[in-house]
N, C-alpha and C positions, 0 to 999 in steps of 0.2 A: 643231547646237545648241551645240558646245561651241568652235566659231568665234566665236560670237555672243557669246559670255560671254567670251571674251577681249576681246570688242569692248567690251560694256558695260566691262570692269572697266577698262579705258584712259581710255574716258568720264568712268566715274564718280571715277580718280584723280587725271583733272587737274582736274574740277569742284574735287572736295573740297582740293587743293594751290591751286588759284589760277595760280602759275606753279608750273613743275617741269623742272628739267634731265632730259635724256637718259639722264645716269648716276643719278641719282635714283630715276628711273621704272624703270630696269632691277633695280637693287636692291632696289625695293618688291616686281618682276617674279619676281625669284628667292625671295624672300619665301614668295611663293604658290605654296607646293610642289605643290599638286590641278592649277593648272594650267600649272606651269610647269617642273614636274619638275627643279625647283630649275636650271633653265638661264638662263643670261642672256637680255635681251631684244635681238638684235641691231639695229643702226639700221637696214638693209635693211627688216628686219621690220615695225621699227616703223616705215618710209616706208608700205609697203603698205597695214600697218593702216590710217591715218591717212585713204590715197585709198579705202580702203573705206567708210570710217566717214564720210565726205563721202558719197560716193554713196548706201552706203544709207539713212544716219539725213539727211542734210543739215546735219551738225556738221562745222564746220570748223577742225581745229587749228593755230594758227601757230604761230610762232618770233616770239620777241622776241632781235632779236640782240644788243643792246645789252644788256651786263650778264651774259654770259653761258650768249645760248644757250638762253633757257626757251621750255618748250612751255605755251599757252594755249588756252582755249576763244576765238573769235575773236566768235564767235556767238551769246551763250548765252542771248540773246531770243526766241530761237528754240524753244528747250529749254523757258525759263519759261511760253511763252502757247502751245505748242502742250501740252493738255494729256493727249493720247493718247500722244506723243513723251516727255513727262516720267513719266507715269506707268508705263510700259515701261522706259526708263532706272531710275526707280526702282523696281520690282518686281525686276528683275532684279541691281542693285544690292542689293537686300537678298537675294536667294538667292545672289547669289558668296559674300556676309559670313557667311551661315549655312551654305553648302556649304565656306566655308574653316574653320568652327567647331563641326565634327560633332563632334566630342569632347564637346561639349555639349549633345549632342540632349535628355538630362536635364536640362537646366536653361531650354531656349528652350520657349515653349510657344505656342500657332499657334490660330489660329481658322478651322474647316475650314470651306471652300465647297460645299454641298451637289448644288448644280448638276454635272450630267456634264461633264467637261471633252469626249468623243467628241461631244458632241451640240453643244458649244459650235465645237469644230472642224469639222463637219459644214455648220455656217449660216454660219460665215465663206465657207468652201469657195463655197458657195452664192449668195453675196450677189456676189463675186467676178465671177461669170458671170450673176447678177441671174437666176438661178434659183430658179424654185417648190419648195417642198417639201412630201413629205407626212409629216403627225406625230400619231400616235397620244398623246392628250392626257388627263390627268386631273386636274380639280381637286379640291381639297382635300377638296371637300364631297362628291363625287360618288362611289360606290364603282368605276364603272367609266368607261374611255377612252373618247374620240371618236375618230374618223379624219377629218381634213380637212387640206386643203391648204392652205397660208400663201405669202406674196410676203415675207419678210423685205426690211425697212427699215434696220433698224438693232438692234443689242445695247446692252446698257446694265446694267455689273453695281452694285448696290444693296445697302448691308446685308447684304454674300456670299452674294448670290446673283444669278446671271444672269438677262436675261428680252429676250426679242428684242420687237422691236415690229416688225408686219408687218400686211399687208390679206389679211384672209378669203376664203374663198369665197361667202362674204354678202357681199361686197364694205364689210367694217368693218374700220377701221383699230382694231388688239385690241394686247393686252399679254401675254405667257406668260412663265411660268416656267420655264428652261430642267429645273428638279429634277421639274418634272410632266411631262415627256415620256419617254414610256415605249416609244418608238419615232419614226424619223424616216427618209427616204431623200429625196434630192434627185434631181427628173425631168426630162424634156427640155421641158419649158413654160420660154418667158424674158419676163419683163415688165419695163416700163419704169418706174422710178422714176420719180416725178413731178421736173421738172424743177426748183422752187422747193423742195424738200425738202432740209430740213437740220436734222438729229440732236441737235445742239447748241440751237439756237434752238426746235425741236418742246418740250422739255424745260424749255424756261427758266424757264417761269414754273411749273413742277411741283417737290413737294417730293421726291417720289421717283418712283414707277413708276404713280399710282392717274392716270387718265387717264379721259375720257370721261365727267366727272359735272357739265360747265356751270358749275363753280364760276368765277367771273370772279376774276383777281388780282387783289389788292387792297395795301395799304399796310396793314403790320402792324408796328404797333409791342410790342417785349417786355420787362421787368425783368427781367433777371437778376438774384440776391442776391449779398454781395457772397462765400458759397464754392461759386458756380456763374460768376460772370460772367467768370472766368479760364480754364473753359474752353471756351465762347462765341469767347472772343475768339483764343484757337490753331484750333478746328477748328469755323467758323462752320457754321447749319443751314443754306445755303445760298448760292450765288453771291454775292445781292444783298445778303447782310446787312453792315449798316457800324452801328460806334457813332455812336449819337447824343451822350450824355455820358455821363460817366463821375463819379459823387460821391462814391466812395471806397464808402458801407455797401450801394450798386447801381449797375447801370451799364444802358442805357436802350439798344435795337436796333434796325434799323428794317428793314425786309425786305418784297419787292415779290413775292409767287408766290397761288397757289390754296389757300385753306385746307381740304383735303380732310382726309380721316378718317384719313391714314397721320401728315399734321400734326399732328394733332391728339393722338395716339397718342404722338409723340415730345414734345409737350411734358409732356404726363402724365406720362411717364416720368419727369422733373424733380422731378414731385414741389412743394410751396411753393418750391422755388429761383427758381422762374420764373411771373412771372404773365404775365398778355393786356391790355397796356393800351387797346390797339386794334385794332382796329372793336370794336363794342360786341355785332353778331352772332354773334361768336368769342367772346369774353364769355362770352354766355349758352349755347354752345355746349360750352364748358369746364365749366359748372354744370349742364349737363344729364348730361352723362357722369357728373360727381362724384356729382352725385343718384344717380342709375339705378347706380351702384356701391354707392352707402350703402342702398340700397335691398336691392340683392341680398342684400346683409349682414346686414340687419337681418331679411331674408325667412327666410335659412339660419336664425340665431339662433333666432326666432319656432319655425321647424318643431322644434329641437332642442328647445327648454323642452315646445312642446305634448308631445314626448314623456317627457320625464324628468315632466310631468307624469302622465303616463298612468303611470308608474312609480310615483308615489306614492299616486296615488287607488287602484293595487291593494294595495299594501300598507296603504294605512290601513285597505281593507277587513277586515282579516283583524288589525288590533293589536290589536282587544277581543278577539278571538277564542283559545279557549284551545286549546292545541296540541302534541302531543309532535314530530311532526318538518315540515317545509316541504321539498318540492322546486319550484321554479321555474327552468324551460329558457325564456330569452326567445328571439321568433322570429330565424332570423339575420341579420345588420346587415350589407350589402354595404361600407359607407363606414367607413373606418378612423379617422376623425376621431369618427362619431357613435360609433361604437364603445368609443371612450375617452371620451369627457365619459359617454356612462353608466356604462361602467364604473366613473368617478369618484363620478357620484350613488349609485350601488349600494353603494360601499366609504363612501360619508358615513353610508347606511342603516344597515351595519351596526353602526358607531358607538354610534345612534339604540338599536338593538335591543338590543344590549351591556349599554348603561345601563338598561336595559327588564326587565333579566334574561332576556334570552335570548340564545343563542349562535345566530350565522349565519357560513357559511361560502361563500366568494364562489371560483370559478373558473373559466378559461374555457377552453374546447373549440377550438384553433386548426384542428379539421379543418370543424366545422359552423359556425364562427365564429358562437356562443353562448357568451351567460354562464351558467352554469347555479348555481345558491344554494342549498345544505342551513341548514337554520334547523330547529332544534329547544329545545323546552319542556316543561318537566315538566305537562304538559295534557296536554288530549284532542286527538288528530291530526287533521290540514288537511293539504289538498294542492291543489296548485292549479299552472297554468301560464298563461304569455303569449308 
């Protein structure tokens, strides 16, 4: 591994240099004390590196002799369209830059991938030898595992998180999440990928990983506004997406895939920045979600007043009523939200009561999670609870 990181980090200096002489390269080399132990980069060395870094990556570094002697990427269309080759180079590229700047680990901050990395090496392993495996599986919904066996296809990480795509022993081409496997071993069964299968094209017209719902791709066009449409345009939602124009207060997308519910999800997320100008399906699709949200809302809402109602219809029962002291223990309230907006209306009551001439005292029991209320008047005594 730590061969390999000398490899990327030679890669990724002449990428970032463009050209770079020998003495250059070694200077930057001695630079990187982690892996360079502050020693020069000899030319020997760097010959070797260079016929490694051909063979294994298929990058080829020349010389331009004219001028000096600089070393270049010879190849580097290679690098740009293969996108498994570039994204390796640069993952890697980014942990030499962060492994040469530990001094920093307090100030760099990282988005963790949930998925097992054992289990993500175990399918590679696998796929390798085009071996079946078995894997004890749990989805999100379900409290307990399956056991069956998979033919892994292909991996595909998403929104940091892994997920293999492989055929069943239902013989159904499925989707798992590498973080729901809760065990896995690879057997001596070998099956034969289908020979027109390919990983890249399976994919193309998906937004992410939701597969298997008939949805046909379609042509979708979207507004971006104009403090979203800049970043649209650095980290598009998808292969196919190109500007259509661009008017300065929006800028207009156009994109060819399946509008499933993970789609659907990420444009929500936008928020007004981004509308649906087309299909009209997706449309009314986008308006149904918003409904069925302002719904939920307004459901919540509704249940909190029914109750702060029920709160006041008992207390009014008892404001003619003349009384030297009140205890009231309400039942206890699992939800910490409903539990403050009464608490709110309780502390408005006592207000109410104040001005009433009578004194009430409001506090709350954090072991039975209850409000409990002492309210006393120079009357005749009530008591009462809810």
């Amino acid at each position: 591994m730590n061969q390999l990181r000398k490899y990327i980090w030679l890669i990724d200096t002449i990428r970032r240099a463009g050209k770079i002489s020998h003495k250059d390269l070694s200077d930057k080399w001695e630079r990187n004390k982690e892996l360079s132990d502050c020693k020069p980069l000899h030319r020997a060395t760097f010959n070797r590196w260079r016929d490694a870094i051909d063979s294994q990556f298929g990058i080829t570094i020349d010389c331009q002799k004219v001028g000096g002697y600089l070393y270049y990427i010879a190849n580097p269309e290679d690098v740009d369209d293969d996108k498994l080759k570039k994204w390796l180079l640069d993952s890697f590229s980014v942990s030499n830059t962060i492994g040469d700047n530990l001094s920093l680990k307090g100030r760099i901050v990282l988005e963790e991938i949930p998925s097992g990395r054992t289990h993500l090496t175990t399918i590679l392993e696998a796929m390798k030898e085009n071996r079946a495996v078995n894997i004890a599986y749990r989805p999100f919904t379900n409290p307990y595992s399956y056991t069956f066996s998979i033919e892994p296809y292909c991996v595909k990480l998403f929104e940091n998180r892994w997920y293999v795509l492989a055929r069943n022993n239902r013989d159904e081409i499925k989707i798992y999440g590498l973080d729901r496997l809760e065990w896995i071993e690879i057997t001596d069964y070998t099956y034969k990928l289908p020979i027109n299968f390919d990983a890249v094209d399976f994919f193309s017209t998906a937004y992410g990983i939701v597969i298997g719902h008939e949805l046909k791709p379609e042509r979708i066009v979207i507004r971006a506004y104009e403090n979203h449409k800049h970043y649209l345009k650095s980290l598009p939602l998808h292969h196919s997406q190109h500007l259509i124009e661009d008017l300065g207060e929006y800028a207009d997308f156009e994109l060819y895939l399946s509008p499933t519910y993970d789609f659907v999800m990420k444009l929500l997320q936008s928020g007004p920045m981004i509308e649906v100008i087309s299909p009209e399906s997706l449309r009314k699709t986008m308006q149904q979600w918003i409904s069925d949200m302002n719904y939920n809302r307004e459901n919540e809402t509704s249940t909190i007043l029914k109750r702060n109602e029920q709160i006041f219809s008992f207390f009014a029962s008892f404001f003619s009523c003349s009384f030297d002291r009140l205890n009231i223990i309400l039942t206890p309230i699992k939800s910490h939200s409903k539990r403050l907006k009464i608490g709110v209306s309780l502390c408005f009551l006592s207000c109410l009561l104040r001005h009433s001439g009578q004194t009430l005292q409001l506090h709350f029991r954090p072991k039975v999670r209850a409000f409990s209320l002492h309210c006393s008047r120079k009357c005749e005594r009530f008591q009462g609870s809810t």
